[in-house]
N, C-alpha and C positions, 0 to 999 in steps of 0.2 A: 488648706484643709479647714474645713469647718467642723460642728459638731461628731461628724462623723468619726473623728480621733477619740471622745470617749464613748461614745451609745450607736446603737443602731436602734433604738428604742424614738429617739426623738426629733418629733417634727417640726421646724423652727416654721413660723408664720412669715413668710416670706411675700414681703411687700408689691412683689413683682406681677404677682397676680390678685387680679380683683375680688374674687371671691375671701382672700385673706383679709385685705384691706376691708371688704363689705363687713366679717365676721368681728373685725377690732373697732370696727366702727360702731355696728352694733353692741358689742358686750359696753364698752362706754357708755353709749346712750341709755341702755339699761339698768347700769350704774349710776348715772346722774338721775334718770328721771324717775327711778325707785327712791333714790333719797330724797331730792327734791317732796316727794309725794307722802313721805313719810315724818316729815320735816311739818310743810306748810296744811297736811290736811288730818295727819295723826297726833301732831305735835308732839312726835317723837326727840330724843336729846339729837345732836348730830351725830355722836360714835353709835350708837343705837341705828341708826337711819343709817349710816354710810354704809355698818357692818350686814343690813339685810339690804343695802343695796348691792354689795359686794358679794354677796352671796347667792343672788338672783341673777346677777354678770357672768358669775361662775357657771352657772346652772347651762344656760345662753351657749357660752363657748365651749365647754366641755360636751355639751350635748349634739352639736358642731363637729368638735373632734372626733367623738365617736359615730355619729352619720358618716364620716367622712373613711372612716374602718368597715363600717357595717357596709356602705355601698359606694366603692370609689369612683365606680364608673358616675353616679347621679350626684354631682352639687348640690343641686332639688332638694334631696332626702336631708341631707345636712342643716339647711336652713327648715322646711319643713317641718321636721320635728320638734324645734326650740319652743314652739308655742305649747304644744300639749305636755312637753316639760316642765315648762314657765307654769303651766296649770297646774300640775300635780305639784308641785314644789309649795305652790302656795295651797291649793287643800288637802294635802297630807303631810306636809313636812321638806323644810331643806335637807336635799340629798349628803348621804357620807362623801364628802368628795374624796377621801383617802380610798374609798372602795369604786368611784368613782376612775379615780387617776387609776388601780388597778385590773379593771374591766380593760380599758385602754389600753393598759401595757399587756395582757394578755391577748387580745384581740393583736395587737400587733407582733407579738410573739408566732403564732399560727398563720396569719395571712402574710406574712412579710411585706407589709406593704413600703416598705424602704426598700427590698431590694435584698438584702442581706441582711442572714441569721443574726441573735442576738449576740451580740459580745459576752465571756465570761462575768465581766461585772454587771451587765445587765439583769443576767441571771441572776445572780447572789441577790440584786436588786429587787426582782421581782420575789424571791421566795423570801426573803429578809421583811418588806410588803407586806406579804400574804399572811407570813408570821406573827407581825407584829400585830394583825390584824384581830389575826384567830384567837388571840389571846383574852379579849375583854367577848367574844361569842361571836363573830363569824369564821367560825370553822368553813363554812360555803365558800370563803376565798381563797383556802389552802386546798381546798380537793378541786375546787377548777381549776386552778395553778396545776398541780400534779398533772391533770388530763390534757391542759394546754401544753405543756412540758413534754410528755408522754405522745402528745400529737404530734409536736412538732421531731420528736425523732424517729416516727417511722415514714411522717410526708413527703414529698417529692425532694429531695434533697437534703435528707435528714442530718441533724444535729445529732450525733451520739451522745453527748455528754448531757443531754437532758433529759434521757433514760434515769439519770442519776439522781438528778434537780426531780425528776419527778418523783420519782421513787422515798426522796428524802420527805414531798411536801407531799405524799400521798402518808407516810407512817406520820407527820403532824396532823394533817386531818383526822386520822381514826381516833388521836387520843385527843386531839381538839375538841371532837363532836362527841366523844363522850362523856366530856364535861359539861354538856349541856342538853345530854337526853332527857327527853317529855316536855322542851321546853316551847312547842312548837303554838301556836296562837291562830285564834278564829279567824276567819276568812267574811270579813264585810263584803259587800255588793261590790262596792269598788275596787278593791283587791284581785277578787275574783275577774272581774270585766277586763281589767290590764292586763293580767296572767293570760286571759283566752284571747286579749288581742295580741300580745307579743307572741302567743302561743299561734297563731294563724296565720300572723307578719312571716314569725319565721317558716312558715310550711310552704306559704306562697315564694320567699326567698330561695327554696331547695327546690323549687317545682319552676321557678319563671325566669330565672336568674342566668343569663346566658355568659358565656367564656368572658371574664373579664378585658378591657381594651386599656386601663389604666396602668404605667407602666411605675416600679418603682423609685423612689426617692434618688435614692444611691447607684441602684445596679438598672439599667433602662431596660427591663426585661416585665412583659407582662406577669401584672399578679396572678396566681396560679388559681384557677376553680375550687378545686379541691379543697385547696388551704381557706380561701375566703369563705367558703358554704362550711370547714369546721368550726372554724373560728365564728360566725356566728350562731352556731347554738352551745361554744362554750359563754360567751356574753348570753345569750336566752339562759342556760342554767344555772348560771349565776345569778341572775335573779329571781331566777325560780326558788330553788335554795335557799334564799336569803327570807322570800314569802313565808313560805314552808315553816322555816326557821321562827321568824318573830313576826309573820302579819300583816300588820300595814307598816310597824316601825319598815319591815322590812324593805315592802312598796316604797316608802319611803329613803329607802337607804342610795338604791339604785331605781328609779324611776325614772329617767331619763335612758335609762338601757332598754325598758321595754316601750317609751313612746320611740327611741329611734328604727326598733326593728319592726313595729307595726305600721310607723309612715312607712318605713323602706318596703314591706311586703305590698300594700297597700301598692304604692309606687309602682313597683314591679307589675304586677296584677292590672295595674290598667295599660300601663306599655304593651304589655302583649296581647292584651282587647284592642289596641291599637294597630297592631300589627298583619 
């Protein structure tokens, strides 16, 4: 028994296949030669240098991780989008990875892409999460929670018990986000340009996106359509949200959730001009 005994939430990097190896190979490399860089040409201290090299690593494989949710069928999309993350990371800001890891655990909450529903502690996990989240102002992480909750028990196989989880992380959102009405912030060029490419990623992903062939983790059963195409536009309004919310912090917060869905649409869109 492996992981599987406490989560159905999490995906180990399993050395066996190359695409994992390529991604652990990369985030290192990333990690070194952002320090390295920061070191010998910023004359940055080395905890300073290590910690934005470490930080840039994160960006890398998290952004990896979530490619790898947003389109299981394409390894492409997963590497692909790491660069115009790398980008945006660096001219607007390193991403929340706390809101980061919960895009993730939501996206895999809806597409099951292991195979099998989340476990009860997973749950508690995610809205515990989404909680602690909404607390200092992103409310946007507790009403996508509710709807991925709420998704996932009426989809093909439904979880009842997250009618509940939902319902619980939908009454946190209401009073979340009224703790931070009119707080919402201008919309620069670039803000905007992200929003209408993840905004067109995702449209091409609901229009081009054929019956998945990737089977899951745990249970050897194709990921289910339906679930993959909710799932990613609760990840699209999640970011949206967060925009909405505070701006470019926001852009900023998750920025890697709309460069993965605009390579993946993007992606998508020329496969089927291919076809």
């Amino acid at each position: 028994m492996g992981m599987e005994r406490f989560t159905h939430l999490g995906r180990p990097v399993d050395p066996a296949y190359p695409t994992n190896v390529a991604i652990a190979a990369l985030s290192v490399a990333t990690l070194i030669a952002v320090s390295l860089w920061q070191v010998l040409y910023l004359d940055s201290g080395f905890m300073a240098a290590l910690q934005q090299g470490g930080q840039l690593a994160g960006v890398v494989f998290l952004t990896w991780a979530l490619g790898r949710e947003v389109d299981p069928d394409a390894n492409a999309v997963a590497f692909l989008a790491i660069a115009p993350a790398v980008v945006l990371s660096v001219l607007v800001g390193v991403p929340d990875f706390s809101l980061l890891f919960l895009a993730l655990l939501l996206l895999r909450v809806v597409n099951r892409s292991l195979g099998l529903p989340a476990k009860p502690a997973d749950s508690l996990l995610v809205l515990a999460l989404a909680s602690w989240l909404a607390w200092p102002g992103a409310w946007y992480g507790l009403m996508c929670t509710a709807t991925a909750f709420l998704l996932d028990s009426v989809l093909v196989n439904p979880l009842p018990r997250h009618r509940w989880f939902g319902l619980a992380a939908a009454v946190g959102a209401v009073w979340s986000q009224s703790r931070f009405l009119g707080v919402g912030q201008a919309w620069p060029g670039l803000v905007t340009g992200m929003v209408a490419a993840g905004g067109i990623g995702l449209v091409l992903l609901l229009l081009f996106t054929p019956p998945p062939s990737s089977v899951g983790d745990l249970l050897a059963i194709p990921v289910n359509w339906k679930r993959l195409q909710a799932a990613r536009i609760v990840g699209f309004f999640l970011a949206l949200f967060a925009v909405l919310s505070q701006g470019m912090q926001g852009l900023a917060q998750l920025s890697p959730v709309l460069a993965v869905i605009g390579v993946a649409g993007c992606y998508r869109l020329i496969v089927w001009l291919k076809s």
